[in-house]
C-alpha positions as CSV (number, residue, x, y, z in Angstrom):
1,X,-48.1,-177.1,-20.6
2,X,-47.9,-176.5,-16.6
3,X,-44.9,-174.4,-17.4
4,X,-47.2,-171.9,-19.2
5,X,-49.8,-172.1,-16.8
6,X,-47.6,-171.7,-14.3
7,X,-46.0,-168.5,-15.8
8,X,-49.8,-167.4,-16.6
9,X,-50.7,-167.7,-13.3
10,X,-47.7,-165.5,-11.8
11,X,-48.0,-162.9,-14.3
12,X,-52.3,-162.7,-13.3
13,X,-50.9,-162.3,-9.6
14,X,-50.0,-158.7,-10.2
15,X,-51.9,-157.0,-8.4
16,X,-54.7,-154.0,-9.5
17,X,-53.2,-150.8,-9.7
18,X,-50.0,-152.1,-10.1
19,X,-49.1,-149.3,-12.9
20,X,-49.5,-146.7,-10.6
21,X,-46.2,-147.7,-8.5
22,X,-43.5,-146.7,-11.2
23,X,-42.9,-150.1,-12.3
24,X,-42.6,-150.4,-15.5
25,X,-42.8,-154.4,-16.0
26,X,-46.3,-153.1,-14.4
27,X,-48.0,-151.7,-17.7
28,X,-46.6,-154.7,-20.2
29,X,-48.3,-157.2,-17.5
30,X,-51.6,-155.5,-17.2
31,X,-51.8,-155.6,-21.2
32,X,-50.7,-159.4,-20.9
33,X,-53.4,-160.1,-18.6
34,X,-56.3,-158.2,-20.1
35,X,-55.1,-159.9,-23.5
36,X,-55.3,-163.0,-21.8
37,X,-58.3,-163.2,-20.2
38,X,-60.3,-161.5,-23.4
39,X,-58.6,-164.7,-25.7
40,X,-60.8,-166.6,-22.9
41,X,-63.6,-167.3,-25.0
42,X,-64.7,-169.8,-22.3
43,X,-64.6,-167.4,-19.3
44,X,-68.0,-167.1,-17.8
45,X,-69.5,-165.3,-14.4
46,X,-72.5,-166.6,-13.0
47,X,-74.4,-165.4,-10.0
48,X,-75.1,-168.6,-7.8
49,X,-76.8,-166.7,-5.1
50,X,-78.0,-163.0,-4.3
51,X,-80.1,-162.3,-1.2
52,X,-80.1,-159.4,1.5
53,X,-80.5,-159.8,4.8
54,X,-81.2,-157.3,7.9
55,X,-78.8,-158.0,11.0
56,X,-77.9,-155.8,14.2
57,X,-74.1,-154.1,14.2
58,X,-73.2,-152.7,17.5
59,X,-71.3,-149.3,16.5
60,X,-68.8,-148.3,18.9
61,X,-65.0,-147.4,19.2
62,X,-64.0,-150.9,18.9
63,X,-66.0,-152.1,16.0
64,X,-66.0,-148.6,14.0
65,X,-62.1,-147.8,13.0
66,X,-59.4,-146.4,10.6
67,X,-57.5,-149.8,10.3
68,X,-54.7,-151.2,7.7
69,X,-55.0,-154.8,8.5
70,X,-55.0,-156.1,5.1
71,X,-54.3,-152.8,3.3
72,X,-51.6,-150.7,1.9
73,X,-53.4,-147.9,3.8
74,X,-56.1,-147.0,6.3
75,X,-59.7,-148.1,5.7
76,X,-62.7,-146.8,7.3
77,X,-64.2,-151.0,8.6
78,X,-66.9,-151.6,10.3
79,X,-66.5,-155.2,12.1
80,X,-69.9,-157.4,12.0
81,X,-69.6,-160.7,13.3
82,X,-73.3,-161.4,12.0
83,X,-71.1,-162.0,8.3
84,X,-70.1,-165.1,9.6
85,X,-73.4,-166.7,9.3
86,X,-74.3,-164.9,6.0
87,X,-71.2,-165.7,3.8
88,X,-69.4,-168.5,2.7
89,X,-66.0,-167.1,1.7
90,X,-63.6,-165.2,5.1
91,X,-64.2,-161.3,5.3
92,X,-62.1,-161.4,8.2
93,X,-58.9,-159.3,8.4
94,X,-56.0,-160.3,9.5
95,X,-56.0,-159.6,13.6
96,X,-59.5,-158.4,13.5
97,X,-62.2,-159.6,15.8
98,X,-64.5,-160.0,13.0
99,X,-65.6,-160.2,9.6
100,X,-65.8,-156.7,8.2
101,X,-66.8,-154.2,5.5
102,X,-64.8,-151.0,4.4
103,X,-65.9,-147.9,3.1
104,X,-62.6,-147.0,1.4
105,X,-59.4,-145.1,2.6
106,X,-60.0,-142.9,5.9
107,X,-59.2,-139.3,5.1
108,X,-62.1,-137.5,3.7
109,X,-64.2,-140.1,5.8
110,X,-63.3,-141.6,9.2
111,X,-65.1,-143.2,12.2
112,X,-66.2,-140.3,13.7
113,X,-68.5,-139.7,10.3
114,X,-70.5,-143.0,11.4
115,X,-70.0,-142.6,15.1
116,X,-71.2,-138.9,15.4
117,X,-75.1,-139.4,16.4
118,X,-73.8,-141.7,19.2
119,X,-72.5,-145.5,20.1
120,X,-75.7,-148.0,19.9
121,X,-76.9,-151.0,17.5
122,X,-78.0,-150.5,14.1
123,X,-80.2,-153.1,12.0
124,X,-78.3,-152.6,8.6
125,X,-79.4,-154.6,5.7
126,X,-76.6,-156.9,4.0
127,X,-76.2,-157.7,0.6
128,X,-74.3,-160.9,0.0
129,X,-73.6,-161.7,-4.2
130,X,-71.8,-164.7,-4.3
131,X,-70.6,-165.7,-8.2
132,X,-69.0,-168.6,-9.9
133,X,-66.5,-168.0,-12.4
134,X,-65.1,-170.4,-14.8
135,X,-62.1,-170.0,-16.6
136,X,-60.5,-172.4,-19.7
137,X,-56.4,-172.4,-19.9
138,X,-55.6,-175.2,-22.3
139,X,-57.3,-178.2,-21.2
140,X,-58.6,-177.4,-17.9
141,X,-61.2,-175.0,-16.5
142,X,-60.3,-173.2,-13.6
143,X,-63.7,-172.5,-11.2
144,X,-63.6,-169.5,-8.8
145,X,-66.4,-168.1,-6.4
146,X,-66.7,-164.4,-6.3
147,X,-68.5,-163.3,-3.3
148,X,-69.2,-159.1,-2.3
149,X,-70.9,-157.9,0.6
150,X,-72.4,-154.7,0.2
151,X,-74.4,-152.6,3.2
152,X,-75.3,-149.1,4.0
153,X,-74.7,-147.6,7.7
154,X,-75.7,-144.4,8.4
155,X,-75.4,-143.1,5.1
156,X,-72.1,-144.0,4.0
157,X,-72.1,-147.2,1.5
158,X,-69.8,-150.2,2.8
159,X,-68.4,-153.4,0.6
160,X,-66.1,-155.6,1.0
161,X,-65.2,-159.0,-1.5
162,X,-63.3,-162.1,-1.8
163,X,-62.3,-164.6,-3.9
164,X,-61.5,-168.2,-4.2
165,X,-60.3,-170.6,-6.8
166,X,-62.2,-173.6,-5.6
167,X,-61.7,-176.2,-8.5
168,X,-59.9,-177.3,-11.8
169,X,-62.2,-179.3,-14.0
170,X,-61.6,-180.9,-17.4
171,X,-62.4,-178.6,-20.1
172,X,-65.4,-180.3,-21.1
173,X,-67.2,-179.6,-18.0
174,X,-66.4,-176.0,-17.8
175,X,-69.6,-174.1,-18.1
C-alpha cells in the first residue's frame, strides 16, 4: 500500500504545464492525475479563513522588479514585508528580502508600468484566502492548506499562493 502511494505521490509531482515541454510521459501523467484525483470521492476544499486587510508597500527600485527567483522566467514582484504578519504559509522567494506577490511574466508588463507616477508608499488592500484541503488515498486522508494572496497596485492585479500538506489522518476523520 505505501508503494502505491508512494508512486501516486511522484506521478502528482509533475508539475502544471508539464505537456507543454515536449515530454511525452507529460500528457499520459496529467490524465493519471486528473483521473486520480476525480476517483477521490472524499476530496474536499474548505475555506478556513478569508479577510482583507489594508497595509502600506513602499514602491521603489528595490521592492518593484522583473525577478526569476522561484520561476522558470521573469515575474513582475512586488516585495511586501507587511505579508508576514498577514499569512500563515512562506510567500518569500528564494533570496528575496520579503514576502511577495507577482503579476505574471515581465514582457508586456514590467516595473516601470507600476513605477511610472513616481517612488512613494501605497496603502494597498490584501486579500489573504487560506483553504483546507482533504484528500483520501486508501486508508488515510491527506490534509493540505491552500493559502492565495490577492492585491491590486496601481491598477495591475497581483497574487501569489502556496501550499502545504500539513497532516495525514485516518480515513475516518477526513472531512
Amino acid at each position: 500500500m505505501k508503494a502505491i502511494a508512494l508512486v501516486l505521490m511522484s506521478i502528482m509531482a509533475v508539475p502544471a504545464g508539464a505537456e507543454e515541454t515536449g515530454d511525452v510521459l507529460a500528457a499520459p501523467l496529467a490524465a493519471l492525475q486528473t483521473a486520480v484525483k476525480a476517483s477521490n470521492a472524499k476530496s474536499a476544499l474548505a475555506t478556513v479563513s478569508d479577510r482583507t486587510t489594508t497595509v502600506n508597500a513602499a514602491l521603489n527600485a528595490q521592492t518593484v522588479k522583473c525577478s526569476r527567483a522561484d520561476y522558470s522566467e521573469p515575474m513582475l514582484k512586488v516585495l511586501v514585508p507587511a505579508l508576514a504578519d498577514l499569512t500563515v504559509l512562506n510567500h518569500r522567494n528564494t533570496r528575496e528580502g520579503a514576502p511577495c506577490v507577482s503579476a505574471g511574466a515581465c514582457g508586456e508588463r514590467g516595473p516601470q508600468d507600476i513605477l511610472k507616477t513616481g517612488e512613494g508608499v501605497d496603502a494597498i488592500k490584501v486579500r489573504v484566502i487560506l483553504r483546507k484541503e482533504t484528500a483520501m488515498e486508501g486508508e488515510i486522508c491527506r490534509v493540505t492548506l491552500i493559502e492565495t494572496v490577492a492585491t491590486t497596485i496601481r491598477g495591475v492585479t497581483f497574487s501569489h499562493e502556496r501550499a502545504q500538506a500539513v497532516a495525514e489522518r485516518t480515513a475516518a476523520d477526513c472531512r
